[in-house]
N, C-alpha and C positions, 0 to 999 in steps of 0.2 A: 516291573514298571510301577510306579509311585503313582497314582489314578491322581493328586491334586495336580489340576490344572491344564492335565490333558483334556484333547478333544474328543468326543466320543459321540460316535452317530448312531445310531436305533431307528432301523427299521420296523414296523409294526409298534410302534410305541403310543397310540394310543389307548394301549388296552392289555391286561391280562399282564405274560410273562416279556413283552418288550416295555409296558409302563414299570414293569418292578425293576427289571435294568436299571431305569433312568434314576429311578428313585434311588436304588445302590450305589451308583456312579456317582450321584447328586452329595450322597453320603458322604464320602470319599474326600467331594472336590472338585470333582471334575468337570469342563463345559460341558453341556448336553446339548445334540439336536436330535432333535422328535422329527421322526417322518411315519405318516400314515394318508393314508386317504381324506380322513374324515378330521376337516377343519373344528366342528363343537369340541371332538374328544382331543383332539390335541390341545388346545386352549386350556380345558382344562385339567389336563397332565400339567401342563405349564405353570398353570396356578399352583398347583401340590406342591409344582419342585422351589415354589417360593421362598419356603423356610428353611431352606439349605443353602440361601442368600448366593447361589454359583449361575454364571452367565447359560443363559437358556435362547435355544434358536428352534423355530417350527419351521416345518417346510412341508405343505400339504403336497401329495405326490402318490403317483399308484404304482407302485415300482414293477408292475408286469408292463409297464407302458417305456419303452429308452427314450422315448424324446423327452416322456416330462422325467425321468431318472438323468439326463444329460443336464434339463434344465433347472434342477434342483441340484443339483453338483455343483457345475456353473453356481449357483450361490452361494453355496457353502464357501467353493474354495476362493471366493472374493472376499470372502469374511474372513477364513483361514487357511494357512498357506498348503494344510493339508491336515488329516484325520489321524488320530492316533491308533485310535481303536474303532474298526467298523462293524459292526452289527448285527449280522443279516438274519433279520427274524421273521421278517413279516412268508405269512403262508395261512394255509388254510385244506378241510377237507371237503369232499363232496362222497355220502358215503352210499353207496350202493355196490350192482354188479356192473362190469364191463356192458355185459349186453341192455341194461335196460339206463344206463348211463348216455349222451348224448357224448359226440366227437365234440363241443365245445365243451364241455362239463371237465372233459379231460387235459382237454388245452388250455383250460383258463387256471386251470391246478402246478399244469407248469410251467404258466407263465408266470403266476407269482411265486409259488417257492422253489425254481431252478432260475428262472432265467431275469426275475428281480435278481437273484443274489448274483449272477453274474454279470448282469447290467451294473448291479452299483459296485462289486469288483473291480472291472474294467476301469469305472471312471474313479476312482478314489483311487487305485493301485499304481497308479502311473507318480503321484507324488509321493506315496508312500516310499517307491524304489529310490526317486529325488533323493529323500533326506535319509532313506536308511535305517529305516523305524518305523515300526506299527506291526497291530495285529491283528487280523480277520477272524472274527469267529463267527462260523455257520451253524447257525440252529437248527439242524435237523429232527430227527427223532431216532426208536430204536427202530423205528419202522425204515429205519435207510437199511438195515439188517435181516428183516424178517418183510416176506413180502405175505401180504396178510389178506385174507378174501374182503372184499365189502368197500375197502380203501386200497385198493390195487393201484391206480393212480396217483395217486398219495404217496406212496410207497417205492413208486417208480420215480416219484422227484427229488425224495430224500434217500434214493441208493444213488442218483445220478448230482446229489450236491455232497454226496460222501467221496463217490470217486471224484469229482472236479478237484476237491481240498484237498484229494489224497497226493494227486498229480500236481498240483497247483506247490503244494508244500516240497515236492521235491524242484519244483524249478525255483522258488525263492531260497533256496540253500546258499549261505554265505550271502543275504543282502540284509539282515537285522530286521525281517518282516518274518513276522510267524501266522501260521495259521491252526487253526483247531476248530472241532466241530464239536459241540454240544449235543449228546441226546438223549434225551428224559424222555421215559416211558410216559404214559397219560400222565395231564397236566390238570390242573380242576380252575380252570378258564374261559371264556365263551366264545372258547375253538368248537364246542361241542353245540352251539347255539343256532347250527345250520339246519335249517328246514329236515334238510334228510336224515336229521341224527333225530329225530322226535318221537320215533320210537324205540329206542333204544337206553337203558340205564346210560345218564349221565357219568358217574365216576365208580369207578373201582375203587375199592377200601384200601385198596396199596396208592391211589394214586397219589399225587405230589402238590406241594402248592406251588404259585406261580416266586415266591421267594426263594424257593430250594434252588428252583432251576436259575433264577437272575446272579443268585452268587453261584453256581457253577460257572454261568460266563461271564462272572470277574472272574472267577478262579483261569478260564479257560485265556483269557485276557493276557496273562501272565505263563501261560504254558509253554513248554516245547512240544506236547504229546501232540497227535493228531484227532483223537477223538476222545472226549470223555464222555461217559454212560452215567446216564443221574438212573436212580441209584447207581451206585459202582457192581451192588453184586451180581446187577443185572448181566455184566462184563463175563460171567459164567455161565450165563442162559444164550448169548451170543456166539461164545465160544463153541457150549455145547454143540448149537445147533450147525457152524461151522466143521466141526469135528467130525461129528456122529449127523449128518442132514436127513439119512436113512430114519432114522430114530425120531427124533425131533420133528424133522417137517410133518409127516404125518397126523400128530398131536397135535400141534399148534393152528396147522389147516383144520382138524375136528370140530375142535373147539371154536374157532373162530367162524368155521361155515355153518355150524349149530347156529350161532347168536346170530348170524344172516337170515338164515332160514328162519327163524322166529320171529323175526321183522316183517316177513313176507305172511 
C-alpha cells in the first residue's frame, strides 16, 4: 500500500508511540485522524502535523466507552467513505499485584486495550469488507506472550488482543483486509507515567523509542504476517519460552517477581 493519501486513523494519538504514527503517516502523505481523550494534546499533535501540509481530523473520544467509539465513527465515516488503515493503540497499565489491585483497576485496563480495539474494529470493519481494502494493526505488546507478575492484567488484555487478530485474520482470508499486531517490548513513553509505576526504574537500557515502534506499524500496515515483535530477535525469547515454558517461565517469573517484591 502507497500511504500518500490514504486515510489513517490512530487511536492514542495524543501522545508517545500513537503521536509518532501520525507524525510517520503525515510523512508519507497520508490523511490523519487523531483520536484520544484529551482534547489540549490532540490540538496539539494537530499543530505538529502542520508542516506535512496533509488533511488532519481530531476526534476527542475514550475508546473503552462504544457510544462515544460509535459516535466518533459516525464522524469519521461522514467525512470518509471508509478507513484505510486503522490503528488501535490506545492502552495503558496499572502495575501491581492481583490481590492488592481493585476489580475496577482491572476492568478499566480491559476496557481500553481489548475492548477499545474491538469497539473501533466493529465499527470501521464493516466498510472496510465494502470496498475490499484496509488494514488493522493492533498494538499490543510482547506482553501478549509472556504473562508477567506486577502487570498480570495487562498482560491478560494483550494475550486476549493477540488471539482476537489471530481469529479475526483467518475470517478476513480472501476480502483484501489484513491484519497484524505490533509488539515492542518496553517503549520509553509516558506509558510508564502512572501513579503505580513511581517506584520502579522507568526504562530499561534495551528499551525502544516511541519512532522504532511507529515505523514498525507502517511496516506492519503493509504486511501479511500476523504479528511483528519489535525488536525481531525478541521473536527467539518468545519462541523459546513457547518451546521450552518449563525452562523459561521459571526465570522470567524470578526475575520479574524480584522487581515486585522490591516495590513493596
Amino acid at each position: 500500500m502507497d500511504f500518500k493519501n490514504k486515510v489513517v486513523l490512530i487511536t492514542g494519538a495524543s501522545s508517545g508511540i500513537g503521536k509518532q504514527t501520525a507524525i510517520e503517516f503525515a510523512k508519507k502523505g497520508s490523511q490523519v485522524i487523531l483520536v484520544a481523550r484529551r482534547m489540549p494534546k490532540l490540538e496539539q499533535v494537530e499543530k505538529e502535523l502542520e508542516k506535512f501540509n496533509v488533511p488532519v481530523m481530531i476526534q476527542q473520544c475514550d475508546v473503552s466507552d462504544k457510544l462515544q467509539v460509535q459516535t466518533m465513527s459516525q464522524a469519521v465515516l461522514e467525512k470518509f467513505d471508509s478507513v484505510d488503515v486503522l490503528v488501535n493503540n490506545a492502552g495503558f497499565a496499572i502495575y501491581g499485584t492481583v490481590s492488592d489491585l481493585t476489580v475496577e483497576d482491572i476492568e478499566s485496563q480491559m476496557a481500553t486495550n481489548y475492548f477499545g480495539m474491538i469497539y473501533c474494529t466493529k465499527n470501521f470493519l464493516p466498510s472496510m469488507i465494502k470496498k475490499k481494502s484496509g488494514h488493522v494493526v493492533n498494538v499490543a505488546s510482547v506482553a501478549a506472550s509472556f504473562g508477567l507478575p506486577g502487570i498480570a492484567p495487562y498482560c491478560a488484555s494483550k494475550f486476549a488482543m493477540l488471539g482476537f487478530s489471530e481469529g479475526l485474520k483467518h475470517e478476513l482470508k480472501g476480502t483484501g483486509i489484513g491484519i497484524t499486531v505490533v509488539s515492542p517490548i518496553m517503549v520509553r513513553t509516558d506509558f510508564f507515567d502512572h501513579p503505580s509505576f513511581k517506584k520502579m526504574p522507568k526504562y530499561s537500557p534495551t528499551s525502544l523509542s516511541a519512532t522504532t515502534v511507529a515505523k514498525a506499524i507502517l511496516k506492519a500496515a503493509n504486511s501479511p504476517r500476523l504479528e511483528i515483535i519489535v525488536p525481531s530477535v525478541v521473536r527467539g525469547a518468545v519462541w523459546m519460552k513457547n518451546t521450552f515454558p518449563y525452562v523459561i517461565n521459571p526465570v522470567v517469573g524470578y526475575v520479574f517477581k524480584k522487581q515486585l517484591d522490591s516495590k513493596d
